[in-house]
GULUM-393909 format. One record per residue (C-alpha): x, y, z; residue number from 1. Coordinates in nm, 2 decimals, padded with zeros to 4 digits, always signed. Example, Ala and Ser with C-alpha at 12.3 -4.5 7.8 and 13.67 -1.06 7.14 Angstrom:
BEGIN
NODE       x       y       z  resi
NODE  +01.23  -00.45  +00.78     1
NODE  +01.37  -00.11  +00.71     2
// end
This chain:
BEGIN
NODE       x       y       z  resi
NODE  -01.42  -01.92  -00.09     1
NODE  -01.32  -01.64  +00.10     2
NODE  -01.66  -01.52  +00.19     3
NODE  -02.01  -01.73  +00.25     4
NODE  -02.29  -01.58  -00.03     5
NODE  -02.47  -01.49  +00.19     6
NODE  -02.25  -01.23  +00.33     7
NODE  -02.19  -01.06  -00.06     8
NODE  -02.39  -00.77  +00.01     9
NODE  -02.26  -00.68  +00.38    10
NODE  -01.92  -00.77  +00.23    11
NODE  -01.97  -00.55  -00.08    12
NODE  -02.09  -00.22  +00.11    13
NODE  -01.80  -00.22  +00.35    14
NODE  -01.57  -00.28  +00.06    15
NODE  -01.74  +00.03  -00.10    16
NODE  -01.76  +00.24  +00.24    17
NODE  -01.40  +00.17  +00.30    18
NODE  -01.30  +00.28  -00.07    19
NODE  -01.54  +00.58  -00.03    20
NODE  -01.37  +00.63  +00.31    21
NODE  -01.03  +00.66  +00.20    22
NODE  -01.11  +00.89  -00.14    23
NODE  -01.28  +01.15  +00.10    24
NODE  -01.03  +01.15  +00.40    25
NODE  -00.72  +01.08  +00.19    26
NODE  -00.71  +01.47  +00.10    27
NODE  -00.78  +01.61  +00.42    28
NODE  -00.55  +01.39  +00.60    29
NODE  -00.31  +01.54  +00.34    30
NODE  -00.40  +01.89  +00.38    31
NODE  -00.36  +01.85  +00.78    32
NODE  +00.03  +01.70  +00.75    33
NODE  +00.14  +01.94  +00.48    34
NODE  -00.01  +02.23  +00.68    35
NODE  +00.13  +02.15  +01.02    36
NODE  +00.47  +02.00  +00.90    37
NODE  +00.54  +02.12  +00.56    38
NODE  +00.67  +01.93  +00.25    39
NODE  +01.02  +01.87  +00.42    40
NODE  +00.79  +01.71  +00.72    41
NODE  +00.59  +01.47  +00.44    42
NODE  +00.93  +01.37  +00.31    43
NODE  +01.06  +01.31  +00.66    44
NODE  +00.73  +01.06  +00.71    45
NODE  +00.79  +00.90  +00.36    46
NODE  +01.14  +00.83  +00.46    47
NODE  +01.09  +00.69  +00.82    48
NODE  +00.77  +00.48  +00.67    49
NODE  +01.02  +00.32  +00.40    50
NODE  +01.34  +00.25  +00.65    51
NODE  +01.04  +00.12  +00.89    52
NODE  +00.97  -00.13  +00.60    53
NODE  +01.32  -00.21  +00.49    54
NODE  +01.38  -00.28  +00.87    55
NODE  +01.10  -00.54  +00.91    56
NODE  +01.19  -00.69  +00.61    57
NODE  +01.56  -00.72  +00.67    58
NODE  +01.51  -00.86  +01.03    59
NODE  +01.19  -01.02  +01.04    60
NODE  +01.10  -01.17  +00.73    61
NODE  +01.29  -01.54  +00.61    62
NODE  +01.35  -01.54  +00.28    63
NODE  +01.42  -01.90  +00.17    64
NODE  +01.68  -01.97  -00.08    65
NODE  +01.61  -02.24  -00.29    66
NODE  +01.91  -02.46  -00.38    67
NODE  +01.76  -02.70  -00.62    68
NODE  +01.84  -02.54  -00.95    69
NODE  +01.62  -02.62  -01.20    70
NODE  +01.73  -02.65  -01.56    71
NODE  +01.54  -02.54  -01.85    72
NODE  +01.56  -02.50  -02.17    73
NODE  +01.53  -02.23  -02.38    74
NODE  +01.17  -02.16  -02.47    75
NODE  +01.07  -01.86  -02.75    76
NODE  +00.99  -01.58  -02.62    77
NODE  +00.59  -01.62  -02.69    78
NODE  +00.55  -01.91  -02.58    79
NODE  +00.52  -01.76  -02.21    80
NODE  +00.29  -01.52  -02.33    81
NODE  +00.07  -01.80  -02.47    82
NODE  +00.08  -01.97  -02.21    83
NODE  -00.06  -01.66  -01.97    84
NODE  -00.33  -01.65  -02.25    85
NODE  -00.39  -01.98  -02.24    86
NODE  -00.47  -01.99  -01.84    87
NODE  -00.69  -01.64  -01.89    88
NODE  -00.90  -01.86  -02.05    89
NODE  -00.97  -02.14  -01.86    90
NODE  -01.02  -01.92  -01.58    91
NODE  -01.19  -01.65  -01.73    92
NODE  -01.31  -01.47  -01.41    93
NODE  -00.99  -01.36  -01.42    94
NODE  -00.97  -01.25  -01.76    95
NODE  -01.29  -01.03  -01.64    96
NODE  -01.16  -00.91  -01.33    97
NODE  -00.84  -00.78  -01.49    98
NODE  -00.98  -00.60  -01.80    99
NODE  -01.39  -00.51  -01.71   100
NODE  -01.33  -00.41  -01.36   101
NODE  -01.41  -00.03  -01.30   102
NODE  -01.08  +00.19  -01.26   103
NODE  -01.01  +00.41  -00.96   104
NODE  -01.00  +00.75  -01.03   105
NODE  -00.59  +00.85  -00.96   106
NODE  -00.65  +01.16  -00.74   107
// end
């Protein structure tokens, strides 16, 4: 448990300020760059935020190999997808999370 119950509704209002936070400011942030350094500027940012990432994860994160090969045999193809159906519902929170959970409005 990530968070004590008796935290839910603190924990829920800042989830909803932050989300609220980012849907107002998001768009004026915007505004501000593409005003002051134009659309070549935005592409600049986009481009030194992505070599930033490749860089960090090039050089700082391990990725270990595994060596012990595993072999399986050939299942059908639905047999994976029954078996994802199959864990929805024994854990059927998930199952709600995934398909009742209100969607963000794409701005």
């Amino acid at each position: 448990m990530l968070i004590p119950k008796d935290k839910y509704e603190k924990a829920s209002g800042m989830d909803s300020f932050s989300r609220n936070l980012v849907t107002v400011s998001s768009p004026m942030l915007a505004a501000v760059i593409l005003s002051t350094f134009g659309m070549g500027g935005i592409i600049l940012i986009d481009l030194i935020s992505f070599l930033f990432a490749v860089i960090v994860l090039i050089f700082f994160i391990p990725i270990k190999e595994e060596r012990a090969v595993s072999v399986k045999k050939k299942e059908p193809f639905f047999a994976g997808f029954q078996e994802g159906i199959d864990f929805l519902k024994k854990h059927k929170i998930l199952f709600y999370n995934r398909t009742m959970e209100r969607k963000e409005p794409n701005c």
